[in-house]
C-alpha positions as CSV (number, residue, x, y, z in Angstrom):
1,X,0.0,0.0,0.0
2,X,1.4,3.5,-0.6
3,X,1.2,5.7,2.4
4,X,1.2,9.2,0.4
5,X,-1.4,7.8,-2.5
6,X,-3.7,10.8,-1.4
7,X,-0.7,13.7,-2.1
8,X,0.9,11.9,-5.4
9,X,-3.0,11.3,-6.5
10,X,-3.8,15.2,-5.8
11,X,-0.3,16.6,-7.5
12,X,-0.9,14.4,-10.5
13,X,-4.4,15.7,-11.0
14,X,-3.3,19.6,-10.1
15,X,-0.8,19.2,-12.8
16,X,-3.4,17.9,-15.6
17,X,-5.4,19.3,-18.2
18,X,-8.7,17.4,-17.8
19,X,-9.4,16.0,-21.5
20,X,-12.5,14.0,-23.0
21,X,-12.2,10.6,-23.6
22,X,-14.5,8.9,-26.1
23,X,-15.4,5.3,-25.2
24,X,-14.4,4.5,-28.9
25,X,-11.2,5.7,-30.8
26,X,-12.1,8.4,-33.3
27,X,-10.0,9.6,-36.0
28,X,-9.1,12.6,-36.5
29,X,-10.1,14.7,-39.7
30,X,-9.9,18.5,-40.5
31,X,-12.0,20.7,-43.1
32,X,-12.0,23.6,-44.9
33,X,-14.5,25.9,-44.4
34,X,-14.2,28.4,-47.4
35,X,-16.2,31.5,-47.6
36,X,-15.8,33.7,-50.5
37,X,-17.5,36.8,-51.6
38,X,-19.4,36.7,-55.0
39,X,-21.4,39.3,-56.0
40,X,-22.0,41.4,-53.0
41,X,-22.7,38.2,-50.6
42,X,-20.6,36.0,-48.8
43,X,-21.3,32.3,-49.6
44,X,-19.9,28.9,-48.5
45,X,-17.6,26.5,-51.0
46,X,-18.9,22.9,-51.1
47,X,-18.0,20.0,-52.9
48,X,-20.1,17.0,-53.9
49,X,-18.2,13.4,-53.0
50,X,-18.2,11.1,-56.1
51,X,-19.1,7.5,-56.1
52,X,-15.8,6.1,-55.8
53,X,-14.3,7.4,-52.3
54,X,-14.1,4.9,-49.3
55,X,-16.7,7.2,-47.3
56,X,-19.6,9.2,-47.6
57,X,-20.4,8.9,-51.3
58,X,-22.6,11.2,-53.0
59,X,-22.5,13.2,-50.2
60,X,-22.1,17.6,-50.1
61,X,-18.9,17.9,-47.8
62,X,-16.1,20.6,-47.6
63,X,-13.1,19.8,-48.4
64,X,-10.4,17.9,-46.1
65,X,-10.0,14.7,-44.6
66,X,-7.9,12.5,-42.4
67,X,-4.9,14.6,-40.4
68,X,-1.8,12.6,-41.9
69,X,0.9,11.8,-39.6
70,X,2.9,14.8,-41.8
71,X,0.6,17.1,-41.2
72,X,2.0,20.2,-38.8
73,X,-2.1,20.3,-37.2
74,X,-5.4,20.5,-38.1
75,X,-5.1,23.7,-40.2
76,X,-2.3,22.0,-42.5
77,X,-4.3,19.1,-43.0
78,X,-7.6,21.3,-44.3
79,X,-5.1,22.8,-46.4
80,X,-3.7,20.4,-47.5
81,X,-6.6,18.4,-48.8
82,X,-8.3,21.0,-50.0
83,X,-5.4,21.5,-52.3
84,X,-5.4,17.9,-53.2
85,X,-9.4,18.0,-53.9
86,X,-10.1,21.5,-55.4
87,X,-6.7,22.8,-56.3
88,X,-7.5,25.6,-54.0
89,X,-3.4,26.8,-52.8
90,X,-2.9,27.0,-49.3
91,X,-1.6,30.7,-50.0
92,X,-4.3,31.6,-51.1
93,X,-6.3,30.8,-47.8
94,X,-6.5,33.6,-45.2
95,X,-7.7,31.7,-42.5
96,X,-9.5,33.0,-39.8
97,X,-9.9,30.3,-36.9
98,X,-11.5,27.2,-36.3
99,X,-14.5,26.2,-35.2
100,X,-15.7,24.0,-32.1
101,X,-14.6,20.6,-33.3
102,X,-17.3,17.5,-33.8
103,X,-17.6,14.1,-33.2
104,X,-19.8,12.2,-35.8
105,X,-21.1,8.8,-35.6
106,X,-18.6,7.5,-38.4
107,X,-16.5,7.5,-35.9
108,X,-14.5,11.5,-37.0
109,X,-13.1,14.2,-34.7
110,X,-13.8,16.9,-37.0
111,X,-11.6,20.5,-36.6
112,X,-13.5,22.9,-38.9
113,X,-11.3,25.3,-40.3
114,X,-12.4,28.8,-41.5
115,X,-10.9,30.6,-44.0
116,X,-11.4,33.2,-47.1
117,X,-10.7,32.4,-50.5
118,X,-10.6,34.6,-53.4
119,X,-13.2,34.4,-56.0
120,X,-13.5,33.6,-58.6
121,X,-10.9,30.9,-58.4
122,X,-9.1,28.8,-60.8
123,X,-10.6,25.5,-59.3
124,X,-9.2,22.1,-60.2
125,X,-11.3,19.3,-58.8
126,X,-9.9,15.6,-58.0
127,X,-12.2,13.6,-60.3
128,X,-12.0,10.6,-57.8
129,X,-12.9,12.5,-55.0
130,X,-15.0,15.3,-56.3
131,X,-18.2,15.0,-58.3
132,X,-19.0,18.8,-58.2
133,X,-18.1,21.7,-56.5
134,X,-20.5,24.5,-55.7
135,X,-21.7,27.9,-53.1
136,X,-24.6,28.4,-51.1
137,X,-25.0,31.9,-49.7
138,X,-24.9,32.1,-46.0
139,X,-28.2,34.4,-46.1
140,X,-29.6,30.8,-48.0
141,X,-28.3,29.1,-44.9
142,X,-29.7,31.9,-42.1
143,X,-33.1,31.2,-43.5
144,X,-34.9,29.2,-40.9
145,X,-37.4,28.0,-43.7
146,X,-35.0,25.6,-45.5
147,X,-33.3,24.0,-42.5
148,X,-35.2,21.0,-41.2
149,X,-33.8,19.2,-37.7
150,X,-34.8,15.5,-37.5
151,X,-33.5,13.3,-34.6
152,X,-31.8,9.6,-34.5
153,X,-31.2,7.3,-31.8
154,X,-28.1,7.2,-30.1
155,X,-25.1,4.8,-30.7
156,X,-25.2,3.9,-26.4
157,X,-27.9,4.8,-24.1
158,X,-28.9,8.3,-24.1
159,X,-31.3,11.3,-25.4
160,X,-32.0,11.1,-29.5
161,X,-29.1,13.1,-31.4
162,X,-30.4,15.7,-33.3
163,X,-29.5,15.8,-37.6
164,X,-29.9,18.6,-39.5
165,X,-30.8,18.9,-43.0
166,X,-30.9,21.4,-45.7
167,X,-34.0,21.7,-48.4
168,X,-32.2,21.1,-51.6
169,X,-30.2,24.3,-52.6
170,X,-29.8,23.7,-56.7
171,X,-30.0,20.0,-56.7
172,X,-27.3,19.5,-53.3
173,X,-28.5,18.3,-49.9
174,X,-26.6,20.0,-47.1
175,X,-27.3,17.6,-44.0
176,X,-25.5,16.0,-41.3
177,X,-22.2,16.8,-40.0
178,X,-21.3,19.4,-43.0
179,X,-25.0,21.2,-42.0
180,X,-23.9,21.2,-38.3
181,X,-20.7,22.5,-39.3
182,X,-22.8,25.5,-41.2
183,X,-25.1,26.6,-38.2
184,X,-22.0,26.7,-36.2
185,X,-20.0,29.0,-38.1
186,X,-23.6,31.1,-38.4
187,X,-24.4,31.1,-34.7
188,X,-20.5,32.3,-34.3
189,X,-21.5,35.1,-36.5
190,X,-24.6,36.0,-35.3
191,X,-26.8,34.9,-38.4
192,X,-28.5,31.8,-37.6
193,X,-32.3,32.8,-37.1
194,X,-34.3,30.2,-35.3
């Protein structure tokens, strides 16, 4: 038995960052969140997955992916794959922050990273990766009318998690994590109207 257990316990705690542990490993991802300004309003950059990518196929998603092991943090790895998907030059990127990261049920940790890209843009998509590429005006998004929220049951015991979903804008379907991703960069400027 150790006599000072109490003390070392109480130092080692003092000296700690308290951290969140997810009861499943989760890999960790980073995204671009491009906004750009065309024609007097500032919109949102998208892309549309194509069929043949391991995950989410078909699906509207900014660009990024998996952090590599070469990858300085999150915000090199958004560049980097956004790069790699769009063509978009990490020069060319002012970025501005990043956003409360998110843990989906595909097993992701998410690190949204915002930045502002110029426009128009010399865009170069991956044509394995991406099936289209388009904007959606964040005044589009603010509107309370096209936003539906729908909940699912949890992966472990627990309240229903919510999921949001966009009414089609052009043909795309903004839902899921990408849609949560949205409202958070609106309620962090102030837009999103409930």
């Amino acid at each position: 038995m150790i006599a000072d257990l109490p003390e070392r316990l109480e130092s080692a705690l003092r000296a700690r960052t308290p951290g969140v542990v997810p009861e499943w490993s989760a890999r960790p991802a980073a995204v671009l969140v491009p906004l750009l300004l065309d024609g007097g309003q500032w919109q949102l950059l998208f892309t549309r997955r194509t069929e043949h990518v391991e995950s989410h196929r078909g699906q509207v998603s900014f660009p990024g992916g998996r952090i590599e092991p070469g990858d300085a943090d999150a915000v090199a790895a958004a560049l980097r794959e956004t790069r790699e998907e769009i063509g978009v030059q990490p020069q060319d990127v002012r970025v501005l922050g990043q956003l409360d990261s998110l843990l989906t049920v595909t097993q992701y940790l998410i690190t949204p990273v915002v930045g502002v890209m110029p426009w128009p843009y010399p865009l170069q998509p991956d044509p394995v990766e991406v099936a289209g590429v388009f904007c959606i005006p964040l005044d589009w998004l603010a509107d309370p009318a096209h936003l539906e929220r729908r909940t699912r049951p949890p992966i472990a015991a627990g309240p229903d998690v919510p999921v949001y979903s966009y009414a089609p804008f052009e043909g795309h379907v903004l839902w899921g994590a990408s849609a949560r991703i949205a409202l958070d960069l609106l309620d962090v400027l102030g837009l999103r109207r409930k």
